[in-house]
N, CA, C and O of each residue as an XYZ file, in Angstrom:
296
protein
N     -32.707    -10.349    -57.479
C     -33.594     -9.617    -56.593
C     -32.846     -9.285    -55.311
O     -31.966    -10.005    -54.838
N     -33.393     -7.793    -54.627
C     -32.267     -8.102    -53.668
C     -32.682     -8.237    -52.315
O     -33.726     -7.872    -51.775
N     -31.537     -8.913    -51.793
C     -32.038    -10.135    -50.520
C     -32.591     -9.533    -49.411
O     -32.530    -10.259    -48.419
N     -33.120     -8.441    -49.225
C     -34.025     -7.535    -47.668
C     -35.017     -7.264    -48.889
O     -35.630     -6.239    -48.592
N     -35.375     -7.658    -49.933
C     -36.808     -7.251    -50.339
C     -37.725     -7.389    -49.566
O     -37.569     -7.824    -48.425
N     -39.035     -6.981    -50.144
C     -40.372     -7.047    -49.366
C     -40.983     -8.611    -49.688
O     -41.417     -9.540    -49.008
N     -40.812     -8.407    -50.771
C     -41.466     -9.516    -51.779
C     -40.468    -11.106    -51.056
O     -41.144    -12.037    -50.620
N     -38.631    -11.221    -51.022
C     -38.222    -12.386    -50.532
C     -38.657    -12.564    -48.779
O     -38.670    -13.688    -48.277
N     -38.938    -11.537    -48.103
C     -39.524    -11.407    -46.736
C     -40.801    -12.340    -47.063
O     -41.111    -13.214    -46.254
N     -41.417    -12.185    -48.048
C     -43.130    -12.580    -47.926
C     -42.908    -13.899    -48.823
O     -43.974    -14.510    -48.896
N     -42.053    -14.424    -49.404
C     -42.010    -15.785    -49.913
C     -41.313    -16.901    -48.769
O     -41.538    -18.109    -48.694
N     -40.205    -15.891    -47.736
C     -39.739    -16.470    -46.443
C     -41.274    -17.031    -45.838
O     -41.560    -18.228    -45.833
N     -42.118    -16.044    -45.377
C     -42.979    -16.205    -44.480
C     -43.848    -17.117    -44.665
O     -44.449    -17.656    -43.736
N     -44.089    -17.520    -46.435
C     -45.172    -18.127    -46.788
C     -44.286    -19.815    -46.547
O     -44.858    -20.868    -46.268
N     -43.347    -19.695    -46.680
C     -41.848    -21.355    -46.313
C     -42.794    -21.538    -45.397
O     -43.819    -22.210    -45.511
N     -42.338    -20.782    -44.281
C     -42.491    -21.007    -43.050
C     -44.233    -21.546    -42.805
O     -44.554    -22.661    -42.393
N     -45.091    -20.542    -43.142
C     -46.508    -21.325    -42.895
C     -46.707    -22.631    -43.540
O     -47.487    -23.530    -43.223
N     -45.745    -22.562    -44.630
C     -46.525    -23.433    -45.158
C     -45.778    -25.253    -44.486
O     -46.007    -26.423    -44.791
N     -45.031    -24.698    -43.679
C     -43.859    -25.358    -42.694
C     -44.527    -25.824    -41.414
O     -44.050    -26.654    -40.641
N     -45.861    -25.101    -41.260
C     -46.367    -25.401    -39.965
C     -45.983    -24.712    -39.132
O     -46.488    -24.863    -38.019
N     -44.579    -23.323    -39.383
C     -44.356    -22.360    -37.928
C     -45.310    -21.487    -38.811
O     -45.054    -20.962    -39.895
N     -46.075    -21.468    -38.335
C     -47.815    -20.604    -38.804
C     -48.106    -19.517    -37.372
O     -49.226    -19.009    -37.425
N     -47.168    -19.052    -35.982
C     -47.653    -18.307    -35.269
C     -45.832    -17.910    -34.692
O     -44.768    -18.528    -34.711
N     -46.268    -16.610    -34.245
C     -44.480    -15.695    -33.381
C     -44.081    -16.790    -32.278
O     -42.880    -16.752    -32.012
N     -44.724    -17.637    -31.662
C     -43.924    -18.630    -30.184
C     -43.277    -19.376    -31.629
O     -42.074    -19.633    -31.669
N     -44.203    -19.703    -32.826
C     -43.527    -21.187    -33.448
C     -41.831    -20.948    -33.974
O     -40.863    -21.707    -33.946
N     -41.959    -19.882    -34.331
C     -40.996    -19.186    -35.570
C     -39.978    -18.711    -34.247
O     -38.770    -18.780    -34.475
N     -40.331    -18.319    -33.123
C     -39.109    -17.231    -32.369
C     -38.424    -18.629    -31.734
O     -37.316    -18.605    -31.197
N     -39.290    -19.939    -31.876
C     -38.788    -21.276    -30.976
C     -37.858    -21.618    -32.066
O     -36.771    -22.014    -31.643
N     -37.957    -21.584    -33.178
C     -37.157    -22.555    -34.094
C     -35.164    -23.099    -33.914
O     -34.213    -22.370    -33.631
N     -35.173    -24.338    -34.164
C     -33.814    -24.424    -33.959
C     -33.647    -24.588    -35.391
O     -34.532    -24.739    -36.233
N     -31.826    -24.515    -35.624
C     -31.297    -24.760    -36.768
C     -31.835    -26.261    -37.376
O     -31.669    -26.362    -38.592
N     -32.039    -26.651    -37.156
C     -32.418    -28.086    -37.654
C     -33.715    -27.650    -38.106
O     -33.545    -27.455    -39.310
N     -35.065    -27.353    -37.791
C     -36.216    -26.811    -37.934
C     -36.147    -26.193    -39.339
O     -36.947    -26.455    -40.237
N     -34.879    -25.158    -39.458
C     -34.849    -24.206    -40.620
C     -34.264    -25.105    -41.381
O     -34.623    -24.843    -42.529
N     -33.340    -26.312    -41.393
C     -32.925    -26.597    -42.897
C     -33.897    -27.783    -43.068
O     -33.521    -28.662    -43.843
N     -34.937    -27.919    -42.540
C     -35.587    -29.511    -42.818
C     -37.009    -28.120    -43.787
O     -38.125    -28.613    -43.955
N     -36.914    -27.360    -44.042
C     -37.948    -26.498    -44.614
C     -37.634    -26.931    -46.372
O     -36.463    -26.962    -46.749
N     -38.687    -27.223    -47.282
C     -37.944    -26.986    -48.428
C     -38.077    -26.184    -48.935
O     -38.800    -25.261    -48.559
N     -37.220    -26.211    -50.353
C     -36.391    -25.315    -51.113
C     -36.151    -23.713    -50.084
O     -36.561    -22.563    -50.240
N     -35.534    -24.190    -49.335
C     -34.651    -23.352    -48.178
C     -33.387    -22.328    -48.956
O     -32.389    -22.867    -49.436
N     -33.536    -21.153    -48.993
C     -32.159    -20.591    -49.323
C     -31.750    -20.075    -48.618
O     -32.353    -20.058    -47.545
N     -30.452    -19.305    -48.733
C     -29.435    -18.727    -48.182
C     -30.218    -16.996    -47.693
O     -29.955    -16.387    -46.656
N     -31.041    -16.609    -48.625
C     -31.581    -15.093    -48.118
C     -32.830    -15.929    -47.233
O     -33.013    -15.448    -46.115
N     -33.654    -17.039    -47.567
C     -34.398    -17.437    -46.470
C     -33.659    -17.824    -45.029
O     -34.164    -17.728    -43.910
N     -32.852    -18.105    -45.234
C     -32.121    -18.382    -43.761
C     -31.839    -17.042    -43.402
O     -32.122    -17.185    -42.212
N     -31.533    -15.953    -43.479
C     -30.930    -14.817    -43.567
C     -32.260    -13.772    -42.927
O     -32.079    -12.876    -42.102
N     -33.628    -14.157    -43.555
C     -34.606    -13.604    -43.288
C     -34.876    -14.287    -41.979
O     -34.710    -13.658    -40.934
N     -35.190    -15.255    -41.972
C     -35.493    -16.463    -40.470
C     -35.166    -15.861    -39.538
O     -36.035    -15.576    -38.713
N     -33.722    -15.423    -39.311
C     -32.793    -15.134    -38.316
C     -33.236    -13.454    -38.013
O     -32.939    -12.935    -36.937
N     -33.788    -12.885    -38.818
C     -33.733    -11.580    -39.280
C     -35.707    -11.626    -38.468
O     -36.222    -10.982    -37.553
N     -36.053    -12.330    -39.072
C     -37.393    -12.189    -38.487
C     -38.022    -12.445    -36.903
O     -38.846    -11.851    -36.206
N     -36.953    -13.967    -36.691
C     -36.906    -14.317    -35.153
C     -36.171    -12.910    -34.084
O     -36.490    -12.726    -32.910
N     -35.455    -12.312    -34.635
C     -35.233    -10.930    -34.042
C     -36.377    -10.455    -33.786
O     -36.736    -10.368    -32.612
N     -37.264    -10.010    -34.912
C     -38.087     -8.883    -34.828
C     -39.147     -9.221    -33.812
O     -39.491     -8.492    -32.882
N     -39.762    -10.759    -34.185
C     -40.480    -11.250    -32.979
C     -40.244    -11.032    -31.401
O     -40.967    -10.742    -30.448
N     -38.785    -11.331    -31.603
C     -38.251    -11.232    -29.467
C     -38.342     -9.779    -29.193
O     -38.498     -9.440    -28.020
N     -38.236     -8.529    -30.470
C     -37.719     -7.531    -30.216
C     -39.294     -6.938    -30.103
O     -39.601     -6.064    -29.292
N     -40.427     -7.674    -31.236
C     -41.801     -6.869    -30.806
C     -41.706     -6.072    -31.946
O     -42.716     -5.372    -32.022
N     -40.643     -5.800    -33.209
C     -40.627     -5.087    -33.932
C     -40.760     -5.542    -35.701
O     -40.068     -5.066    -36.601
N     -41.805     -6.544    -35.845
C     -42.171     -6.878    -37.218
C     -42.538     -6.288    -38.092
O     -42.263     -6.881    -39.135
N     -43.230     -5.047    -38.308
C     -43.868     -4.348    -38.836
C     -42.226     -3.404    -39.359
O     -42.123     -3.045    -40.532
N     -41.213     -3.141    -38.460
C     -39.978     -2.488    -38.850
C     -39.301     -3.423    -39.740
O     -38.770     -3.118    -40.808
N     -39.362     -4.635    -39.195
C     -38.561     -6.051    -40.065
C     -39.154     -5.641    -41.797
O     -38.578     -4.939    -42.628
N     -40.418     -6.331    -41.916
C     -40.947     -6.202    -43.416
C     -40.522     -4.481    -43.984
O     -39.917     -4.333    -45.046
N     -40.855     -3.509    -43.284
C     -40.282     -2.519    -43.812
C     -39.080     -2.289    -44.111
O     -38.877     -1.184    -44.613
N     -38.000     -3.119    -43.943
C     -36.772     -3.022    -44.375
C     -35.686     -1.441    -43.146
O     -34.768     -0.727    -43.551
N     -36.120     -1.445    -42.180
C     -35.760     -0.991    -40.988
C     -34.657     -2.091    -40.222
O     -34.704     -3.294    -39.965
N     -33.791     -1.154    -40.036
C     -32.926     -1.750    -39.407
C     -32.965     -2.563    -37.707
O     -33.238     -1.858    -36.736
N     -32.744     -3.674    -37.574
C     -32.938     -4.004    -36.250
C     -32.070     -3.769    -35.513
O     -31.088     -4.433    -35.848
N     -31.833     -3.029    -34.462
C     -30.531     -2.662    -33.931
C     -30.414     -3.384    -32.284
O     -31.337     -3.256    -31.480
N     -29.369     -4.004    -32.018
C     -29.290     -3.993    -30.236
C     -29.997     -5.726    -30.422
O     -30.569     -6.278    -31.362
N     -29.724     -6.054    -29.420
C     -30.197     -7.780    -29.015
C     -28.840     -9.072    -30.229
O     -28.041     -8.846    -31.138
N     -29.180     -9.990    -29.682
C     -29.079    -11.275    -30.925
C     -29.205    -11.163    -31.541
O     -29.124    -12.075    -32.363
């Protein structure tokens, strides 16, 4: 499957709630430690994390899941 899908975006997100970062302060706060204590954690979920905590600081989530490029910042 390939790794900016819609579908691995929305199995990332469901990690994460189901992780307890359930709101944008929880998820844009996260440290590296936070993300590997998640289970069955992969390599496109880490990839998305990083990819999503962008979109949060940037205000641009709705571009993130659409597979829009994030440009400029961290």
């Amino acid at each position: 499957m390939k790794e900016n899908s819609l579908t691995n975006k929305f199995k990332t997100l469901e990690k994460l709630i189901n992780s307890g970062y359930n709101t944008d302060e929880k998820i844009k706060n996260m440290k590296i430690n936070d993300i590997f204590e998640i289970n069955n954690i992969t390599s496109i979920d880490i990839q998305n994390i990083k990819d999503l905590m962008k979109a949060i600081k940037e205000k641009k989530v709705i571009a993130f899941f659409s597979g829009q490029n994030l440009k400029g910042g961290k």
